[in-house]
N, C-alpha and C positions, 0 to 999 in steps of 0.2 A: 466739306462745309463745316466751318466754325460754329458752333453752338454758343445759344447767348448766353454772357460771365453774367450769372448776378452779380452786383458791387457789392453789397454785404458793409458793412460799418467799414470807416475811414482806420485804417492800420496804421499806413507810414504819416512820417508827419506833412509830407506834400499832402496825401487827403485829409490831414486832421487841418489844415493852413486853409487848404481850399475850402472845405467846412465852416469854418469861422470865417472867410473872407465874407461868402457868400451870407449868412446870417447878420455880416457884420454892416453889407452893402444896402440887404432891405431893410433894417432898421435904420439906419441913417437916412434912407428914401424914406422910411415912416414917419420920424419925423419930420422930414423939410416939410410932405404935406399937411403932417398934423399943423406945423407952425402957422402954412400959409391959410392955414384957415379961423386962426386963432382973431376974435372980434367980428366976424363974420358969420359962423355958423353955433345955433346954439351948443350950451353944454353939452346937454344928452348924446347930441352926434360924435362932438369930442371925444368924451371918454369910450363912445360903442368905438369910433375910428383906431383912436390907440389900441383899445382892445384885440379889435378885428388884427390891425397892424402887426401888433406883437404876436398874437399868435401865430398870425403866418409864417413871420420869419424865426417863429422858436421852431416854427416844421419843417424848417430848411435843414433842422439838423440832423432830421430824418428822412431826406431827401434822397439820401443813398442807397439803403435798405427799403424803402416801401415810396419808388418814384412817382407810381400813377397816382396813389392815394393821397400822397400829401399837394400833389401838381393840383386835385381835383380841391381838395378840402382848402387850398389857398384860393383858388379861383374863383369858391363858392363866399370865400371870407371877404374878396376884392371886389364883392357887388356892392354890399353895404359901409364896407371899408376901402375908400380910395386907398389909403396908406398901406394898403396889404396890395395892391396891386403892382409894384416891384418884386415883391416874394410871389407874387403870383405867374410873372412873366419867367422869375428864375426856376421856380418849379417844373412850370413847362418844360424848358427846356432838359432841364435835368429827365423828366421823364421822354423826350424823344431822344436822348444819348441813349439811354438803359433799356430803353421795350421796345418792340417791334415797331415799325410804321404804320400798322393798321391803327395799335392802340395810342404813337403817338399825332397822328393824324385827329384824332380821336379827344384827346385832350388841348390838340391846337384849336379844335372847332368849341370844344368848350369855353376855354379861351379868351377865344373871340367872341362867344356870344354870352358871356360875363361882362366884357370891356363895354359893350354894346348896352346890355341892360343898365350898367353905372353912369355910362353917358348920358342915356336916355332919364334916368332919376335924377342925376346932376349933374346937368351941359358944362363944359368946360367954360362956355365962352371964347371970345374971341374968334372964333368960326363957326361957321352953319353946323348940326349937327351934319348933314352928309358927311362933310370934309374928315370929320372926326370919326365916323364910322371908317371911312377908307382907312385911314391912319390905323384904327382899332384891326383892321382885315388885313393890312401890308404886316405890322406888327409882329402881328400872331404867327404869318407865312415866315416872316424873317425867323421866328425863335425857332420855330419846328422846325421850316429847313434847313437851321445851324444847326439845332441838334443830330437832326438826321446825318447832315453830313460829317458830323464828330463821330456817330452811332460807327457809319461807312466805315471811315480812316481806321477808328479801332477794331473794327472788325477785322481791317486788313491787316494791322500789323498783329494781331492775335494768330492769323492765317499764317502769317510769313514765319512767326513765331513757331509754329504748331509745323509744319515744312521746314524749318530749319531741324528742327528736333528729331523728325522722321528722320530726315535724310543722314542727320546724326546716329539713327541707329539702326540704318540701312548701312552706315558706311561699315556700323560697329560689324554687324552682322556678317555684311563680305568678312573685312577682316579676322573672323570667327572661321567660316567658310573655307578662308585661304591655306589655315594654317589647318585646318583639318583637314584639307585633301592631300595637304603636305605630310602631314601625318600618315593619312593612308600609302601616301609614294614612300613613306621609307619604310614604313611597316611590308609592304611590297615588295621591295627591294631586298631587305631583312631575309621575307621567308625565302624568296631565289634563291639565294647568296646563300645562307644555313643550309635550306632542304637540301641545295645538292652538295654540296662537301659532305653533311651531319651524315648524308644516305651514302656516301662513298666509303666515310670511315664505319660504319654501322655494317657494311657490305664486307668488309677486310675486316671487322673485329669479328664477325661471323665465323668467316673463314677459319681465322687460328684458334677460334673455339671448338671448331667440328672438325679442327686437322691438329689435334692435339701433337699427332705426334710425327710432324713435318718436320723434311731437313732442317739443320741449323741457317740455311741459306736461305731456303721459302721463306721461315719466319722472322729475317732480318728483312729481306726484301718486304714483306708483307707490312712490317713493322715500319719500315722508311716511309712507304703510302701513306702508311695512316701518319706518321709522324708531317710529313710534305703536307696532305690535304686539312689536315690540324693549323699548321700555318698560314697554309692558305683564305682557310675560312677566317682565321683570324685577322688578314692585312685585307680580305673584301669586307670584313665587318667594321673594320676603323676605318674603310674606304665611303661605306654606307649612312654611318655617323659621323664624318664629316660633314655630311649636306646638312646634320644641324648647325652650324659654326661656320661654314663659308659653301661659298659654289666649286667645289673638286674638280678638277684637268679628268674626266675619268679615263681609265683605259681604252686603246681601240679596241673594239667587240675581235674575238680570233675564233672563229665557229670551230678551223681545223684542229685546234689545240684542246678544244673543249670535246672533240668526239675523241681524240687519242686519247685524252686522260680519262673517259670513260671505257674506251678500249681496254686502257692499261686496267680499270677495277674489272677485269673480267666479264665486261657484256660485248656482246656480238653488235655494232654498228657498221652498216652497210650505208656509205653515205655518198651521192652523187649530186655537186654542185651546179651542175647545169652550165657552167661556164660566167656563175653570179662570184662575183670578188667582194665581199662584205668591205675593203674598204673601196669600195668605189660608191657605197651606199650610203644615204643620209645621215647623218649623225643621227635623229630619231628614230631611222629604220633600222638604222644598225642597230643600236642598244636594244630594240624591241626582240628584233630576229632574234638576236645571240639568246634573251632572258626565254624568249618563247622554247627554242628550240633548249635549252638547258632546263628550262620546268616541265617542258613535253619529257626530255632524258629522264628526268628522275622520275616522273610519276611511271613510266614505263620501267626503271629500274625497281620501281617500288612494289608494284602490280604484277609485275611478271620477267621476274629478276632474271630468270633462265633462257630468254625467247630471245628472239633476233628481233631489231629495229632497222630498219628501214625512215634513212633523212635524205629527204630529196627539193632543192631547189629547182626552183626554174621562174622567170623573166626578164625583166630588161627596163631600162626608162621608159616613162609612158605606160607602159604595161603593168605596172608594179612586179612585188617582189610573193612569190606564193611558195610557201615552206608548205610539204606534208611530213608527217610522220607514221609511220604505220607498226604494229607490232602483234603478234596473234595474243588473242585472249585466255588469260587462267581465269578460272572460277576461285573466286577469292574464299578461304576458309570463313566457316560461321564465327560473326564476333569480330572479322576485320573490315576495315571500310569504313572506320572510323575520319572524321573528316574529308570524307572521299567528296574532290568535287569542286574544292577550293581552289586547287593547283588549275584548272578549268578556267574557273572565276576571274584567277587571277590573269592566264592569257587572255580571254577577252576583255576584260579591262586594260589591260598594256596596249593591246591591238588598238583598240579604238580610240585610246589619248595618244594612238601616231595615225590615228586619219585610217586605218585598215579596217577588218575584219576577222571571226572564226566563221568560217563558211561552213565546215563541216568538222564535228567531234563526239564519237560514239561507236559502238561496237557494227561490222557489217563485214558478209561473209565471214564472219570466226576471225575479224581483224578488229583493234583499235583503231578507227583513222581520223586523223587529224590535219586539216588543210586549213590553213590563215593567210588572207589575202594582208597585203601590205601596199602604200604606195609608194612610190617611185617615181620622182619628177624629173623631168631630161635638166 
């Protein structure tokens, strides 16, 4: 609901024009009736009439800033003074634009029972006073309920106005929204992509630190991994910062390439695909599966570099796609476990922006296990 605008003094010059119309209209009504009274009605009435006259319509020019009070103080002026009763009608109206209905209601009945008291002091003639009474009471309804109905219109377009501006900064807001959870997707993607290369060469810089004095052979070999997984990370990181600059062809997901080249850093992967072909799977499921099952590898290569994993698919269309991972638990040294919990975070978020789940993730029997449902539409 719109609240009501005070009008406050005339700014642009359309209210300073209307301003001046309107003061300029009751004075001109003031005087035709001063005139037609002119040889007809003593002096003393004369000059109170002008008086009364001008003043009202000098309060027209404060009509905008204090409606009710100047609508009453012209209507009170339009008893004794015919010639104020133009500024008295334009008053009116001015205050049922500006104030509520009650209070223009209010000043219509006033009004009315001003025009009424003047007729009654000085009949117009030319009709019975009834006839003029009615006049006086059609009048009054006509001014209030133009102005009420101006008060309406503006209310509405102040509404429309005030709803165009929201929705102006609802749209801003999505738009806010969008590029933030964009932000999140590639900050996402980012840590995938890093953690597991950064932890494979971190795995093989290990190595040739605590095997100082390894064939010339191990440590080329060794050296090529890290040199290869250095690359790699590097053509998945320009792959990743692409999606700020356009939408990327990205790779098909390859699960079996992804456990050999964890093979090759030295961990034990025991992996049975249940007879699931990752490209037979949705393009959303695919990318999930591979990023889950590649951030379950590292956090297991992370936590318990030495232990066997255990990756096992199983289901079919309709059924969806359910990845577990398993690995036995090391009690991690005091002081590490730093950030532990994210790589977590981050599969069930991936899971559920593809319609899935993590059904289960946590230590039992002396195992890590981790089970994320996926779906899979025929």
């Amino acid at each position: 609901m719109v609240a009501d605008v005070r009008p406050g003094p005339a700014r642009s010059r359309w209210d300073r024009a209307t301003r001046m119309g309107t003061f300029a209209c009751a004075a001109a009504a003031a005087a035709v009736v001063v005139a037609g009274d002119l040889g007809t009605a003593p002096t003393w009435y004369l000059v109170a009439d002008v008086a009364g006259g001008a003043a009202a319509s000098l309060a027209l020019l404060r009509s905008r800033r204090w409606p009710v009070a100047t609508a009453l103080a012209a209507v009170a002026l339009s008893v004794p003074a015919a010639s104020a009763s133009v500024a008295a009608g334009i008053a009116t109206l001015m205050a049922a634009l500006y104030r509520r209905p009650v209070v223009a209601l209010g000043v219509g009945a006033a009004y009315v029972a001003a025009t009424l008291a003047r007729f009654r002091l000085r009949p117009p003639g030319l009709a019975p006073y009834p006839v003029w009474a009615l006049v006086a009471v059609l009048f009054g309804v006509a001014l209030t309920g133009w102005g009420m109905l101006l008060r309406a219109r503006r209310r509405l377009v102040l509404s429309l106005v005030e709803e165009a501006r929201r929705a102006e900064e609802e749209q801003r807001r999505r738009a806010e929204r969008a590029r933030h959870t964009e932000r999140l997707a590639i900050a996402r993607e980012m840590h995938d992509v890093l953690a597991h290369r950064l932890s494979l060469l971190a795995l093989h810089a290990g190595a040739l630190e605590f095997n100082a004095r390894a064939d010339p052979a191990e440590v080329v070999e060794a050296a090529t991994v890290v040199r290869s997984n250095a690359h790699q990370a590097l053509q998945e990181l320009r792959q990743v910062i692409s999606v700020l600059r356009e939408a990327p062809v990205l790779a098909e997901p390859d699960l079996p390439a992804l456990v050999d080249e964890v093979r090759r850093a030295g961990m034990t992967v025991e992996m049975d695909d249940g007879g699931v072909r990752v490209p037979d799977l949705p393009g959303a499921t695919a990318r999930a599966a591979y990023r889950i099952v590649q951030e379950a590898l590292t956090n297991a290569r992370k936590h318990a570099p030495t232990r066997p994993v255990t990756l096992r698919l199983d289901g079919g269309p309709d059924r969806g796609l359910t990845i577990e991972v398993r690995n036995p638990v090391v009690d991690a040294p005091r002081g590490e476990g730093q950030g532990e919990g994210a790589g977590l975070a981050g599969m069930r978020e991936r899971a559920e922006l593809a319609g899935g789940r993590v059904e289960r993730a946590g230590a039992e029997d002396g195992e890590f296990r981790l089970t994320v449902w996926l779906p899979w539409p025929a």
